[in-house]
C-alpha positions as CSV (number, residue, x, y, z in Angstrom):
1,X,-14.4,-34.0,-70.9
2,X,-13.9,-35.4,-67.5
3,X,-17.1,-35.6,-65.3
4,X,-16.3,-33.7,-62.0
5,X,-16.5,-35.6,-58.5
6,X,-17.1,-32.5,-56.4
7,X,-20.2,-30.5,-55.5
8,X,-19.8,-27.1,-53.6
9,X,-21.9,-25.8,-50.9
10,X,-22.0,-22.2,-49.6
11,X,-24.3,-20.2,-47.2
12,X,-24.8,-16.4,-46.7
13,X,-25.6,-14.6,-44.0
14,X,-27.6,-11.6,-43.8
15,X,-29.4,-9.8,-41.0
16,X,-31.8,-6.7,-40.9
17,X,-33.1,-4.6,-38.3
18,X,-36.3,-4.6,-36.7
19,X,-38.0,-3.3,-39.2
20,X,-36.6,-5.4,-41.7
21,X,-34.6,-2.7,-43.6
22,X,-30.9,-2.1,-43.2
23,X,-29.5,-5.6,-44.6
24,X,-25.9,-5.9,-43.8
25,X,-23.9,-9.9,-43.9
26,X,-23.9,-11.4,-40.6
27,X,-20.7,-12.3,-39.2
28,X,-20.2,-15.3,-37.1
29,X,-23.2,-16.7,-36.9
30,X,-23.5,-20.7,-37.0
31,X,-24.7,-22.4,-39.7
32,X,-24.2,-25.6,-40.5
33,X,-24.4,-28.3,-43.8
34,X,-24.0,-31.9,-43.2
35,X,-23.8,-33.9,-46.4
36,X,-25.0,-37.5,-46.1
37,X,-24.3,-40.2,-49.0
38,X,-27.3,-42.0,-50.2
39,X,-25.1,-43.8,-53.0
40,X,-21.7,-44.1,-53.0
41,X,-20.2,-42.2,-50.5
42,X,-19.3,-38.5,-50.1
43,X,-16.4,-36.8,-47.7
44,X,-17.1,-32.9,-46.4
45,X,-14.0,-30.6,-47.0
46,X,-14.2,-29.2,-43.9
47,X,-15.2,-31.9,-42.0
48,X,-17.0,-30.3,-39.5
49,X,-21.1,-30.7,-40.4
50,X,-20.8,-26.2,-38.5
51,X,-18.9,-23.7,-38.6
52,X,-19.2,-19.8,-38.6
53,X,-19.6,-17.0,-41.4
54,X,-16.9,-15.0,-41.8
55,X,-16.9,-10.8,-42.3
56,X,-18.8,-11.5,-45.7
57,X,-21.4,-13.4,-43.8
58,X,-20.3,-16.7,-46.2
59,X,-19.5,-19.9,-44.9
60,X,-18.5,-23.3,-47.8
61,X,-17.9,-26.1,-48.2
62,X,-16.1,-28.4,-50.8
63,X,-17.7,-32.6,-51.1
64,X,-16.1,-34.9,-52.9
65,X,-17.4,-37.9,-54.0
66,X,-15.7,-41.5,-54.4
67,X,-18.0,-41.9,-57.9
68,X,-19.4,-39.9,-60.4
69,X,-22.5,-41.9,-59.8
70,X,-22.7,-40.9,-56.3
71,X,-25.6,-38.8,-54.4
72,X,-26.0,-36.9,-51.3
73,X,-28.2,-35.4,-48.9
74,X,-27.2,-31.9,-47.5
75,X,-28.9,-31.5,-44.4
76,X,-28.8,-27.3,-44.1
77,X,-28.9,-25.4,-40.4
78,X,-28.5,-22.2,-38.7
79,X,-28.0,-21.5,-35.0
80,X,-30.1,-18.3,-33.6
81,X,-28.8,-16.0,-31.6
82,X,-30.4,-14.0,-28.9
83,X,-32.2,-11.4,-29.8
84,X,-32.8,-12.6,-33.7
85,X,-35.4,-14.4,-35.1
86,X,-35.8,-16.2,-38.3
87,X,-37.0,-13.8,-41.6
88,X,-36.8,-15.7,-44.0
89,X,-34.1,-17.8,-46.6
90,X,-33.9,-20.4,-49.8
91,X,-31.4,-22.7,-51.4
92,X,-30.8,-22.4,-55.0
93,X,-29.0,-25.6,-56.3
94,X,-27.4,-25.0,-59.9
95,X,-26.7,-28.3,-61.7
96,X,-24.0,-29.1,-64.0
97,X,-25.9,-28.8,-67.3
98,X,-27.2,-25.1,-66.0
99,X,-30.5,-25.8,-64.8
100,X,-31.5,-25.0,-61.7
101,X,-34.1,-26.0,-58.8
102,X,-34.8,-23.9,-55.7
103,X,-36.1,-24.5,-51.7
104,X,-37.4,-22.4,-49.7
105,X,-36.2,-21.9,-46.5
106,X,-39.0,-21.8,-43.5
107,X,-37.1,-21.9,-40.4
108,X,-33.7,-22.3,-38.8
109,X,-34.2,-25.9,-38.5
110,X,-32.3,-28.1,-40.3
111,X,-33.4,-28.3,-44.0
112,X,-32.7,-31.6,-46.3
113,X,-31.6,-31.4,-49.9
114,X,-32.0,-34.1,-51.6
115,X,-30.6,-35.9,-54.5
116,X,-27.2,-33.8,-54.7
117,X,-24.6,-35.0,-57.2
118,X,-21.0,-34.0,-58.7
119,X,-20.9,-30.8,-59.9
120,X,-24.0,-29.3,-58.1
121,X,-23.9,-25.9,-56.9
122,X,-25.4,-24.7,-53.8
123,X,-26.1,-21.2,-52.7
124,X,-28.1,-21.2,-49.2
125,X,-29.3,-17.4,-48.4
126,X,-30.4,-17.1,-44.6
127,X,-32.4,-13.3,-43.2
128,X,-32.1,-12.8,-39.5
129,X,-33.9,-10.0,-38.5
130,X,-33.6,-8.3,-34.8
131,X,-36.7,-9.4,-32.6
132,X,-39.2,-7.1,-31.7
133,X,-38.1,-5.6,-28.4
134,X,-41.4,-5.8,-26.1
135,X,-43.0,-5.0,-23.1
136,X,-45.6,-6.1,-21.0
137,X,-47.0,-4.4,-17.2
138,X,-49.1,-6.3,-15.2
139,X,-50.9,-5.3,-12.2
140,X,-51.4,-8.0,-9.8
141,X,-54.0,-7.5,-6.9
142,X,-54.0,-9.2,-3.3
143,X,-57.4,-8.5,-1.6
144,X,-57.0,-12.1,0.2
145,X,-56.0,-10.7,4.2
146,X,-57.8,-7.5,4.5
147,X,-60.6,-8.6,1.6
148,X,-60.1,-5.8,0.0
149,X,-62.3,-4.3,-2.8
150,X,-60.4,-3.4,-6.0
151,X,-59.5,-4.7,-9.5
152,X,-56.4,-4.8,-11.0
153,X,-58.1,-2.3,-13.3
154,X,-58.5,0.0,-11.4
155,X,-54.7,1.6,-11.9
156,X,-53.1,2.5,-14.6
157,X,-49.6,1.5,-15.6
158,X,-46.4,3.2,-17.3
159,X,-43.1,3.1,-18.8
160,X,-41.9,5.8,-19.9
161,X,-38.8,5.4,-22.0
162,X,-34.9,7.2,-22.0
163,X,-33.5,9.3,-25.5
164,X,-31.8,6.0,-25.6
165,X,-35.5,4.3,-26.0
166,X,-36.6,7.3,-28.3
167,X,-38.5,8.6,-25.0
168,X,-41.2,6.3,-25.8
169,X,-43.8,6.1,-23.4
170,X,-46.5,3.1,-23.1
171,X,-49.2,3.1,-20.8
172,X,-52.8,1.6,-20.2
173,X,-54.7,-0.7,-18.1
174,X,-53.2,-4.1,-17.2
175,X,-54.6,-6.5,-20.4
176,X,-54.8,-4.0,-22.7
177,X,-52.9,-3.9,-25.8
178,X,-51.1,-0.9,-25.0
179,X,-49.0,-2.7,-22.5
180,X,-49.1,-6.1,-23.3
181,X,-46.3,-7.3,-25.7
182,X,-46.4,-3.5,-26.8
183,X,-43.5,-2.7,-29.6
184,X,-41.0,-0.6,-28.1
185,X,-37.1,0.5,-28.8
186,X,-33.9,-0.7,-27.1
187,X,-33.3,1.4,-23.5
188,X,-33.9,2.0,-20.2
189,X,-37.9,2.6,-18.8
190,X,-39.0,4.3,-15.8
191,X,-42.0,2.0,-14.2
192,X,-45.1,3.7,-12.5
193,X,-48.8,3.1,-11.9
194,X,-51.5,5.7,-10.5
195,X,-54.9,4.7,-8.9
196,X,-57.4,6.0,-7.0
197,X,-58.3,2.9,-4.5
198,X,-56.7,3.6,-1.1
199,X,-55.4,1.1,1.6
200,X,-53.0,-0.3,-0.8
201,X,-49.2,-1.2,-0.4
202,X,-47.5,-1.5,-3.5
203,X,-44.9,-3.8,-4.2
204,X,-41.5,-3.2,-6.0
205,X,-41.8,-3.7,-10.1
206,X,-40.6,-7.3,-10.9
207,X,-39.2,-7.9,-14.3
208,X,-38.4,-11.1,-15.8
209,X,-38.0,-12.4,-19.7
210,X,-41.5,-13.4,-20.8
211,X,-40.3,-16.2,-22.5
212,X,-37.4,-18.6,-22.3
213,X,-34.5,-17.8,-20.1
214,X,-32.5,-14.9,-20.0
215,X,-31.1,-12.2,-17.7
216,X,-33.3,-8.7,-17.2
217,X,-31.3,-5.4,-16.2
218,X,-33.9,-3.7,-13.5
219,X,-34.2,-2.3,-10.0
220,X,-37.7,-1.8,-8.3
221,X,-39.0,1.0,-10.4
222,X,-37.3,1.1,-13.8
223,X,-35.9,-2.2,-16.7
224,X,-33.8,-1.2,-19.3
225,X,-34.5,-3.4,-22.8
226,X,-31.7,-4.6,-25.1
227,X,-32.7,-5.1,-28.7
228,X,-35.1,-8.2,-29.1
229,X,-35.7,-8.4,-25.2
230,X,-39.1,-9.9,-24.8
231,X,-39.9,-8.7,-21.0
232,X,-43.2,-8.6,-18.2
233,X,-42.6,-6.3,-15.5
234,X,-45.3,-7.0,-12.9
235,X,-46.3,-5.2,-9.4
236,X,-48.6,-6.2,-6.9
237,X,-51.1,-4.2,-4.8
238,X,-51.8,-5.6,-1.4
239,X,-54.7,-4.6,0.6
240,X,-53.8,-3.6,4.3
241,X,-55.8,-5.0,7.2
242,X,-57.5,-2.3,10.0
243,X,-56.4,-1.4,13.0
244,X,-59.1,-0.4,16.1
245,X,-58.4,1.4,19.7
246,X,-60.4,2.4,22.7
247,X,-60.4,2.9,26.4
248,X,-62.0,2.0,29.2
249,X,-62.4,4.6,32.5
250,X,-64.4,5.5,35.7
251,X,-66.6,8.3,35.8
252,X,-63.5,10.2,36.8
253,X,-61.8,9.6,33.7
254,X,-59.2,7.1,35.4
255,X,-58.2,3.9,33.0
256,X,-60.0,0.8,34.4
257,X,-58.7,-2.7,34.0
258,X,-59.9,-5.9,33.5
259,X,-62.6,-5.5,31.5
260,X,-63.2,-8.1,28.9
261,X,-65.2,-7.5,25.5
262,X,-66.7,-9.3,22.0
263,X,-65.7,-8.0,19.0
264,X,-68.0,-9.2,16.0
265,X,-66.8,-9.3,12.6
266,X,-68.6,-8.7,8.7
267,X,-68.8,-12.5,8.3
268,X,-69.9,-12.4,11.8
269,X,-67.4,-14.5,14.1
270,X,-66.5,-13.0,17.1
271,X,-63.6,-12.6,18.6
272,X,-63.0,-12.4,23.0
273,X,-61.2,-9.2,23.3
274,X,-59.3,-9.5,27.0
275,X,-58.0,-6.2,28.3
276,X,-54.0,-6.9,28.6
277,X,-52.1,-5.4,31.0
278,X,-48.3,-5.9,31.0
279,X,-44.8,-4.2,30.8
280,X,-44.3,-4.0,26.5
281,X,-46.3,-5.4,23.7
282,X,-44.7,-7.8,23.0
283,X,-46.1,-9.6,26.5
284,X,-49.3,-9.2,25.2
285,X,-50.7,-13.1,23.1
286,X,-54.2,-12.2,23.2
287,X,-56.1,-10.3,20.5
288,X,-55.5,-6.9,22.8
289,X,-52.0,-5.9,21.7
290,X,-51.7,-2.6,24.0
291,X,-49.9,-3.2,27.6
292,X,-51.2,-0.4,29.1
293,X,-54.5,-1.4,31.5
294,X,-57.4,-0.5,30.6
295,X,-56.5,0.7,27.1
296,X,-57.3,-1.8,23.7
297,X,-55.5,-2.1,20.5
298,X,-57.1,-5.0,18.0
299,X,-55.2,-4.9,14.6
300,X,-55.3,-7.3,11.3
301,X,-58.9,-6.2,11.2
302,X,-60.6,-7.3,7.7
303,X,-62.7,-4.5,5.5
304,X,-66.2,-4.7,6.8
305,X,-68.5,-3.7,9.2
306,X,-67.8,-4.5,12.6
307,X,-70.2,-4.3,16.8
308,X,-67.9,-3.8,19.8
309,X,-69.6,-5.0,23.2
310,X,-68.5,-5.6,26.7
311,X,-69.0,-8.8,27.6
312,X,-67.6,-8.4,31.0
313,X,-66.8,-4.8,33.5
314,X,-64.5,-4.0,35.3
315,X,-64.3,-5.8,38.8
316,X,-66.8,-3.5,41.1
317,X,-68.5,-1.9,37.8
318,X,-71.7,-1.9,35.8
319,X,-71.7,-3.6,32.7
320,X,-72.7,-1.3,30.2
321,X,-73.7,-3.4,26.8
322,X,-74.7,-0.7,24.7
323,X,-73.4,-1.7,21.3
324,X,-70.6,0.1,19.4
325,X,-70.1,-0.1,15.3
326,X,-67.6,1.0,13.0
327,X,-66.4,0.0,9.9
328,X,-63.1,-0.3,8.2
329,X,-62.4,0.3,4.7
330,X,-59.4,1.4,2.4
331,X,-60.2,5.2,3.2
332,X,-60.2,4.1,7.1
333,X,-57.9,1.8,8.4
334,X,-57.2,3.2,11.8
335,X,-60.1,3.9,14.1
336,X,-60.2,5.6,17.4
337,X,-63.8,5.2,19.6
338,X,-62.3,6.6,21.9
339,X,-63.1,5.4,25.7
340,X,-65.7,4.6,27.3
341,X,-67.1,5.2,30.6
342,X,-68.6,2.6,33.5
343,X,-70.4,3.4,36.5
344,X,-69.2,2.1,40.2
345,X,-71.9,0.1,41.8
346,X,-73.3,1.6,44.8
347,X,-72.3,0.5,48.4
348,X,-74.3,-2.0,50.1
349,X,-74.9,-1.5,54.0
350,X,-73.8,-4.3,56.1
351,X,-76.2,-6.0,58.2
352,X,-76.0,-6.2,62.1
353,X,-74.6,-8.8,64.4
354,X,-76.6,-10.8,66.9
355,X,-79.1,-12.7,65.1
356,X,-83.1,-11.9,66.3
357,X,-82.6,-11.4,70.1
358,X,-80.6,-8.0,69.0
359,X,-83.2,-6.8,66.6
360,X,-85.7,-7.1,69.8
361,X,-83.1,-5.6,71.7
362,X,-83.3,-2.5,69.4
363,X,-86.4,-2.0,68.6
364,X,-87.7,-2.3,72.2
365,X,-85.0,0.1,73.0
366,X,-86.3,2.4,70.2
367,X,-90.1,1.9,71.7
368,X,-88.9,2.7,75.2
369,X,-87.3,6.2,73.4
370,X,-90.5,6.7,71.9
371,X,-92.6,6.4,75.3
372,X,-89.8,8.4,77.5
373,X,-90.4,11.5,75.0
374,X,-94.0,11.2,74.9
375,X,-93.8,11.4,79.3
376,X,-91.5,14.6,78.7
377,X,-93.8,16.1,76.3
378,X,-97.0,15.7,79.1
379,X,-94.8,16.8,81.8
380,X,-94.1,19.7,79.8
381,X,-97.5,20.9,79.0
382,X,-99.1,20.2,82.7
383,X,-97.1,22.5,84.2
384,X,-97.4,25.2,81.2
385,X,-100.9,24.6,82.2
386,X,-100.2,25.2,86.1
387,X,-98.8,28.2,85.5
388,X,-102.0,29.7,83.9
């Protein structure tokens, strides 16, 4: 009998669900088996070291050596597709005489066999099965302009899944393992979060693949999942800065302007609050952002506690320092002191002209009155006395 020259080669494909049941072949999936000649030499029928399984999930190869002597090494290979991930697979190499040697298969990387000859037989088995499709929420939390108080803990995030998605719901606490790579089904998920901290603007959900590239299907509130998609969907809270008004009036309850004022901060820097008066807003550079005169706006206020004082009245006023607090926080954003009043200094007689010779001028003149009624009186009561 006539030793053969050729070995054959053949790989199957299989893939399997998520839950590794429902095996069915695996048509056209790459794999590939390059044969390399350590002695002799070895030629590949076909040629090509990859090529894809066919309805059967089977893809083969012929090699033919140039001796009966000659060896090989088969160097086997699948390519992954999205959304699969390796299960698990082994090469069983059948010799000539009927014995047999096995390899296991740990990955989709290549894989060597060694020492095959004429006549060998080998029968690669590769299990895909569909990735996990996860999720992940993350709450994000910007305190940095207003400094804000809360903790990314302090909502509560959800996605709440389709019929498609087996109206799966996952919710919990950014971290947790309820929402973080949590196990969920192929389909579209509507995104939410409650909390009770207020003075914060939410952002739109932003969903990207955790890992990898890829692209994501999702609008500001809801990502839909295709089988194996591994996908974070993130929002971020930002705290809103405070906002502070007042007025400034005569005792008549008429808008004053010019007055200037200190506004002291929680850290305690202070800031020159100049009352603007102009035709729009937008005229206004200082830290007083309302035209109108006599009437202040002061916004991008922190959280904290804060002292309003005038520093300066209006032109013909008294100052009045007394001190003014308030505070800002999530639950107050916008306050209102509403106005304050200032008194108008009282008028100040004018002195007389003419230096010191008219003050002797008048008060002689005032003496002489003085005298003349005194005569008058004595007149008067001399001849009342006459008469009696």
């Amino acid at each position: 009998m006539n030793s053969p020259l050729t070995a054959n080669v053949s790989i199957h494909k299989d893939v399997v669900d998520e839950n590794g049941e429902n095996k069915k072949p695996g048509k056209d999936w790459t794999v590939g088996a390059k044969a390399t000649a350590t002695t002799d030499s070895v030629t590949a029928n076909p040629t090509a070291a990859t090529k894809k399984t066919d309805s059967n999930g089977d893809a083969k190869w012929g090699l033919k050596f140039s001796k009966t002597t000659g060896r090989a090494t088969v160097a086997i290979s699948e390519t992954q597709q999205d959304g699969f991930e390796f299960k698990e697979g082994s090469c069983s190499i059948t010799h000539i005489d009927g014995s047999k040697d096995t390899k296991k298969l740990t990955s989709d990387k290549s894989t060597d066999l060694t020492g095959i000859k004429p006549g060998d037989t080998v029968d690669c088995t590769y299990v895909n099965k569909v990735s996990d499709t996860a999720l992940t929420l993350v709450k994000k939390v910007d305190n940095k302009a207003a400094a804000g108080t809360a903790k990314d803990t302090d909502w509560t995030l959800k996605a709440a899944g389709d019929v498609a998605a087996g109206n799966k719901t996952i919710e919990g606490k950014t971290g947790s393992s309820e929402v973080t790579k949590a196990k969920v089904k192929a389909g579209k998920y509507a995104l939410s979060e409650t909390g009770t901290p207020k003075g914060y603007e939410a952002s739109d959900w932003v969903c990207k693949p955790t890992s990898g590239s890829g692209v994501v299907t999702s609008d500001k509130s809801s990502v839909t999942l295709k089988s194996g998609d591994d996908v974070t969907c993130t929002i971020t809270n930002t705290a809103k800065t405070g906002a502070v008004t007042w007025g400034k009036t005569n005792e008549s309850g008429n808008d004053l302007k010019g007055s200037v004022w200190t506004l002291t901060g929680p850290d305690g820097a202070e800031l020159t609050i100049e009352d603007c008066a102009a035709a729009s807003a937008s005229e206004c550079t200082g830290q007083d952002k309302d035209p109108a005169a006599g009437k202040f706006s002061v916004t991008g206020l922190k959280w904290g506690d804060y002292k309003l004082t005038e520093k300066k009245a209006p032109a013909g006023y008294i100052l009045d320092d007394t001190p003014h607090t308030f505070t800002v926080s999530g639950s107050e954003l916008d306050k209102s002191l509403g106005s304050y009043t200032n008194e108008q200094k009282p008028q100040v007689a004018l002195p007389l002209t003419g230096g010191t010779g008219s003050q002797i001028y008048l008060i002689g003149g005032a003496a002489l009155l003085a005298a003349a009624g005194a005569i008058a009186l004595l007149k008067g009561l001399r001849r009342r006395n006459r008469k009696h």
